[in-house]
N, C-alpha and C positions, 0 to 999 in steps of 0.2 A: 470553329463550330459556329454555325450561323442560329438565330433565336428568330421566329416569327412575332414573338409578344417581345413589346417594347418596356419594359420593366419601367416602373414610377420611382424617380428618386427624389425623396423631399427632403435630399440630405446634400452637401457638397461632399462628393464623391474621393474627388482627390486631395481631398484632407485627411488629417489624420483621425481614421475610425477604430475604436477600442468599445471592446466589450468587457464586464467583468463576470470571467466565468465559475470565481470563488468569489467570500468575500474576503475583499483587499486587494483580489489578484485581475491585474486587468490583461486583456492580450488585444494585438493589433490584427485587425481580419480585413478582409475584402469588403466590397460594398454587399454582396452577394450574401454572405453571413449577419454583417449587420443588418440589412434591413430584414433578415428571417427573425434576428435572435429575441429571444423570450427573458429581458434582463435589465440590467441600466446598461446604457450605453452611454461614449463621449462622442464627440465629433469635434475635433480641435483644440481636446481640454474640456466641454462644456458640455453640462449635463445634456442630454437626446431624449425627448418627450415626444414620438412622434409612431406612429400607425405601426402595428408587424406583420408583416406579409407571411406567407405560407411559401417555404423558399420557392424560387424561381417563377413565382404568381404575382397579379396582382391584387389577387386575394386575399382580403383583409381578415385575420385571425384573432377571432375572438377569447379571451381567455377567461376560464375557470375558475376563478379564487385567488389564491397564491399558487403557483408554481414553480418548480423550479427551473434557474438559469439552464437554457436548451435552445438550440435549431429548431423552429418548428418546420419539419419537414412536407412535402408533396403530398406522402402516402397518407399523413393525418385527414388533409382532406377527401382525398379519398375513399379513406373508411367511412368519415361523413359522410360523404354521396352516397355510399354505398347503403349505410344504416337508412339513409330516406328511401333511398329503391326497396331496400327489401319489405318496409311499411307497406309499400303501395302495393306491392307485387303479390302478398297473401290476400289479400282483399279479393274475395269472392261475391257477385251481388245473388245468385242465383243460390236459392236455400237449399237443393238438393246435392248440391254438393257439399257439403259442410258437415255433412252425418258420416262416419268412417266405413270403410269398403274393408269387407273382410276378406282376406287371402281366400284362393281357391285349396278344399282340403286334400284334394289329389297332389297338389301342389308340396306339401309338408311331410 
């Protein structure tokens, strides 16, 4: 499988990377997982304080409060995208549109 986007690692990769996906419970993943996960993380034993990408992006995800340990996945962002498109997209500048059309009564 080839990737055109060259993914940022600000991690050593092939060390040993663990998430904990309970708490107490840690598991060993790819680099691919670690640097999505929404969690603590180790990298060789030692705490990982470092940026979370939206898997397989270099896009940096923002989070929300507390949440819970997760993959933040692709489609998250682009629900994002999606919620800014559709802002734009209702947006009418001309006022004669904006008053409702009523069905034709033949129609009903």
């Amino acid at each position: 499988m080839s990737r055109k986007l060259k993914l940022k690692l600000d991690f050593n990769d092939a060390d040993c990377l663990e998430v904990e996906y309970k708490e107490g419970k840690w598991a060993r993943v790819t680099y691919i997982v670690f640097r999505s996960f929404l969690g603590n993380r180790k990298v060789g034993g030692k705490v990982y304080k470092g940026p979370v990408y939206y898997e397989g992006t270099n896009a940096v995800y923002k989070p929300k409060g507390k949440e819970e340990p997760r993959v933040v996945c692709i489609t998250e962002l682009n629900d994002r995208n999606r919620e800014t498109i559709q802002e734009h997209r209702f947006y009418d500048r001309d006022e004669r549109y904006k008053t409702p059309i009523s069905p034709n009564p033949s129609y009903l």
